[in-house]
Each structure stands twice: as C-alpha cells, then as structure tokens.
C-alpha positions as CSV (number, residue, x, y, z in Angstrom):
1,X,-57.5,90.3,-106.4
2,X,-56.0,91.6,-103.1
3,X,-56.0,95.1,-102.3
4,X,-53.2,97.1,-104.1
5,X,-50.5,98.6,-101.9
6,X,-49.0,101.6,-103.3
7,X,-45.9,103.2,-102.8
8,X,-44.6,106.6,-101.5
9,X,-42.6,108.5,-104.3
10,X,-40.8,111.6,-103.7
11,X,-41.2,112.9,-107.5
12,X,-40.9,111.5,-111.0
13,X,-37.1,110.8,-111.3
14,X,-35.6,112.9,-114.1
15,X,-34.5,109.5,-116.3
16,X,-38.6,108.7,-116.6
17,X,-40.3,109.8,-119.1
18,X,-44.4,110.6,-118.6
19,X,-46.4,109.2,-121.6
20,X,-49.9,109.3,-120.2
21,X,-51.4,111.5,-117.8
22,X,-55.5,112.1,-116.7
23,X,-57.9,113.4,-113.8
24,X,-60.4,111.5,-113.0
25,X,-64.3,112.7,-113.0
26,X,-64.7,113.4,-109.3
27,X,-68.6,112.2,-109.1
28,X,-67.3,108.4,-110.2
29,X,-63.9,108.8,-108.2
30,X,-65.6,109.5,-105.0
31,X,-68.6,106.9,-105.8
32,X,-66.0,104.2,-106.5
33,X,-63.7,105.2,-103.6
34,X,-66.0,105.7,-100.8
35,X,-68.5,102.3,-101.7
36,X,-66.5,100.0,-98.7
37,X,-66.7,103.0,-96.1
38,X,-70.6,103.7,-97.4
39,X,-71.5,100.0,-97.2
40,X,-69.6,99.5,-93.5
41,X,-71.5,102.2,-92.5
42,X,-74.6,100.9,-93.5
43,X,-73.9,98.0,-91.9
44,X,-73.2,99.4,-88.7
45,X,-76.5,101.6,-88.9
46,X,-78.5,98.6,-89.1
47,X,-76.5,96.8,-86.3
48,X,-77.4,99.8,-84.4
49,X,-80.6,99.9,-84.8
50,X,-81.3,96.2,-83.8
51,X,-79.7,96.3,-80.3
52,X,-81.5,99.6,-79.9
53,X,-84.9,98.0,-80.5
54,X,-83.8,94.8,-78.7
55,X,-82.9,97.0,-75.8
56,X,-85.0,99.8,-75.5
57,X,-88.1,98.6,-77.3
58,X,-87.9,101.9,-79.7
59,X,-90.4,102.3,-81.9
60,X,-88.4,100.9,-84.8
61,X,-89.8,103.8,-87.7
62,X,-88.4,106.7,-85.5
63,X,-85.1,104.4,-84.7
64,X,-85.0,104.1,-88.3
65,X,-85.6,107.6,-88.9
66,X,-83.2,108.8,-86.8
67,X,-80.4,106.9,-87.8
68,X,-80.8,107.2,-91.9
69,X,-80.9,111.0,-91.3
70,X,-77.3,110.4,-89.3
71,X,-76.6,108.2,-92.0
72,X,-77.5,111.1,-94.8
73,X,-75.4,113.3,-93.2
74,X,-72.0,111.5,-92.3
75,X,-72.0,110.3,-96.0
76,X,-72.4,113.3,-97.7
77,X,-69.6,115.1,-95.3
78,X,-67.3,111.9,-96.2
79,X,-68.3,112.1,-99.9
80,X,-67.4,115.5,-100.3
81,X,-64.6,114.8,-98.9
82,X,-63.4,112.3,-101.5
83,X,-65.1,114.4,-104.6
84,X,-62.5,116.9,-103.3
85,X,-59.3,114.7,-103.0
86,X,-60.1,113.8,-106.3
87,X,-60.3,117.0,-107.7
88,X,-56.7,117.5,-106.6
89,X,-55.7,113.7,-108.0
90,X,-54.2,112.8,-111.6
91,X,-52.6,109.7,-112.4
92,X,-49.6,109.0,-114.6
93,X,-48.2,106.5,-116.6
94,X,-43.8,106.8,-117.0
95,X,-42.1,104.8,-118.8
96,X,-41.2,103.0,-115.4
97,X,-44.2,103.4,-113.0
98,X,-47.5,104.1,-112.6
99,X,-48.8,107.1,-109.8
100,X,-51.0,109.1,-108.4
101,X,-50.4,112.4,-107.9
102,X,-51.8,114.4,-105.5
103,X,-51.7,117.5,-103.6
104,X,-47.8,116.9,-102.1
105,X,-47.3,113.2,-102.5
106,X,-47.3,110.5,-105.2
107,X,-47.9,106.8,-104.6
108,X,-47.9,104.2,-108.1
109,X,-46.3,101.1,-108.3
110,X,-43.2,100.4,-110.7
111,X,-44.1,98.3,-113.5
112,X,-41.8,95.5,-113.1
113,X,-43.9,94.3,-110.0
114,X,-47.4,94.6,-111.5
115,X,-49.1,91.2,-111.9
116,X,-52.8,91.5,-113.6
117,X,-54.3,94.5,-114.9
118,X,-57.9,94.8,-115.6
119,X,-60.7,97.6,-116.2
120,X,-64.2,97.9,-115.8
121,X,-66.0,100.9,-118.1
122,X,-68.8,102.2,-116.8
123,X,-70.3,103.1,-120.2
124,X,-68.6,104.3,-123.2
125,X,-66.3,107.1,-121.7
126,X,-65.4,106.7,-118.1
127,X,-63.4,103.4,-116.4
128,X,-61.2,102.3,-113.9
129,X,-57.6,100.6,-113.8
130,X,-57.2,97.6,-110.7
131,X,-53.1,96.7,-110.9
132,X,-52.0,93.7,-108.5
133,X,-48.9,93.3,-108.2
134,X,-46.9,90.5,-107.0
135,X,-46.0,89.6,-103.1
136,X,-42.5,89.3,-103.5
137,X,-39.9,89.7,-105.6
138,X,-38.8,86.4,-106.7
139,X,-42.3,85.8,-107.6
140,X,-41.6,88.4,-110.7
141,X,-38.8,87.4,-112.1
142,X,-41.0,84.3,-112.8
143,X,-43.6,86.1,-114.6
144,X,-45.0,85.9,-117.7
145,X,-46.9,88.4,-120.3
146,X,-49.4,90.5,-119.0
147,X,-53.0,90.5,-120.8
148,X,-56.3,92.9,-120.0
149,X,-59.2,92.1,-118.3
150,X,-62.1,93.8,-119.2
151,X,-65.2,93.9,-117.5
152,X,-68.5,96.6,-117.3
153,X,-70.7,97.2,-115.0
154,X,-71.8,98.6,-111.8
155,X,-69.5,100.8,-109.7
156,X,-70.9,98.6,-106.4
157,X,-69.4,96.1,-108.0
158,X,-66.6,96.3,-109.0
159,X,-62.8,95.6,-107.7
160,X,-61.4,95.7,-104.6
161,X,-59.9,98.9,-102.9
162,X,-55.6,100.1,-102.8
163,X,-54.1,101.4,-99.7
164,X,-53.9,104.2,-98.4
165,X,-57.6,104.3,-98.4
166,X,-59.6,106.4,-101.5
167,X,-56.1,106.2,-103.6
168,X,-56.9,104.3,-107.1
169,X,-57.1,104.7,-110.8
170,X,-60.5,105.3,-110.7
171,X,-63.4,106.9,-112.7
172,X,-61.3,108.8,-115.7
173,X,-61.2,108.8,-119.1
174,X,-59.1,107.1,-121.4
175,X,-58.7,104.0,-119.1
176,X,-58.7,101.7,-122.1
177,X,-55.1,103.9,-123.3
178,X,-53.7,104.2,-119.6
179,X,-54.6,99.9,-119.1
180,X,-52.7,99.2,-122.4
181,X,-50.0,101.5,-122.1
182,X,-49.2,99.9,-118.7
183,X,-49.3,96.3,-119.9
184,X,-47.3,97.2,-123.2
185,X,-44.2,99.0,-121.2
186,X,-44.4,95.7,-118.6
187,X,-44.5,93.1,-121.5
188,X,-42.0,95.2,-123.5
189,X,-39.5,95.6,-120.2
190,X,-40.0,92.1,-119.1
191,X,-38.5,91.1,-122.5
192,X,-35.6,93.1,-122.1
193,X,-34.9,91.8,-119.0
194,X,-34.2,88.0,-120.9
C-alpha cells in the first residue's frame, strides 16, 4: 500500500448524510502517527553519533548520553503534539465520503475512488482503518468489489502513513463498523453505477 492522499473539504455537503462518526484514543493516535517521525529520528541520532565519534574521538557513553536525553525530549514535545491534534480529530463516515475532521478543516476521500480497505486491531477494542485509493480515475471505473483485510498486531508495524502528515483513521473504536460501513456504501454505489 502507498501512502493515502487525502483531500481538502470545505464541509459535509448538505445532500450527504453522516452514518458513522468516532474520536480516536489519543495515546494510540499519536503512537501510530508519530512512529515514521520517531523512527527517522532515531536514525538520525545514531548517524550522529557515529561521525561524532569518528571525528572527535568522543567517549561514545557520554555521546550516547547526550544525544538519547535530546532524543527524550524532542519526542515527547512532538508526541504531545500529536496526542493533542488528536484530541481535536473525529472521523466520519457519509454516505459519500470518508473524513477527518479537525479543528477548521476536513480531508477524507470520496468513496468511489477507494481501492482496498484493511484494519489492524490492536486488541479487542481499539483499531485502525488504511483506505488506498486508486491513481486515476479510469483506473475506477474498472474496479471491482471491495473486501476487508484484517490484520493484528503491533502499532510499529503496521501500515503505511496518509498525507498531510499525522492525518489517518487511527487508534479508535469501532473500526471493525467504520471498515465495513465504508466497503458496504462503495460495493453498494459501485453497483449502481452499472
């Protein structure tokens, strides 16, 4: 799966309809959300402290040290960050799109253009929705019946990330109802399109 780009909405039109709407738990939001920024981090840490050693000749404990307490505190700045967006965040399901609300601007995807849905459930309560939807649109009117993936397991690894950055269905309740209800309205509106 590619990354999912999302789309700029102005509002929920008043012909839609909303038929499913949830917050996500902001601990598993900003886990999920910030894991590719955490990890490139981490990366870069440990890039640093190599040419540091190779360079100066640092004693490579206090390098260490003194990088994984800069480390500590950049992530937990950027992770409150995201625990925060996502405590403004819900996510809806219309009977022609799927979005994220936030704070003053929506982004979702219309259903007509989604490709695969799947989930992964971290446990019995909590999950996230990955959409991908198809590069263009001659590639959907050639589409056929949408079925769920269904996966569990570890937030580190899981699916890939949307843009904008830290915007996904991620870490709510109910996933299981939002994931069907999305392929249902797309199957049921790709038959009426035939």
């Amino acid at each position: 799966m590619k990354a999912l780009k999302l789309d700029f909405f102005d509002q929920i039109d008043a012909n839609e309809t909303i038929l499913f709407e949830a917050r996500p738990n902001p601990f598993l939001y900003g886990l999920e959300a910030s894991r590719a920024p955490i990890v490139a981090m981490f990366g870069l840490s440990a890039f640093v402290v190599a040419v540091l050693m190779i360079t100066k000749g640092g004693p490579f404990l206090f390098l260490l040290k003194v990088v994984l307490l800069l480390d500590f505190i950049f992530f937990s700045v950027f992770f409150l960050a995201v625990v925060l967006i996502a405590c403004r965040l819900s996510f809806v399901l219309t009977n022609q799109k799927v979005v994220i609300r936030g704070v003053s601007a929506q982004f979702g995807v219309r259903l007509d253009e989604i490709k695969s849905v799947s989930v992964r459930s971290y446990g019995v309560e909590y999950g996230s929705v990955y959409l991908e939807r198809y590069r263009d649109t001659l590639e959907a009117v050639y589409c056929k019946s949408l079925n769920l993936n269904s996966q569990s397991g570890s937030i580190w690894l899981s699916m890939p990330r949307s843009r904008p950055q830290l915007m996904g269905f991620l870490g709510f309740k109910d996933f299981n109802k939002f994931a069907s209800g999305i392929i249902d309205l797309r199957n049921a509106s790709h038959l009426t399109h035939f």
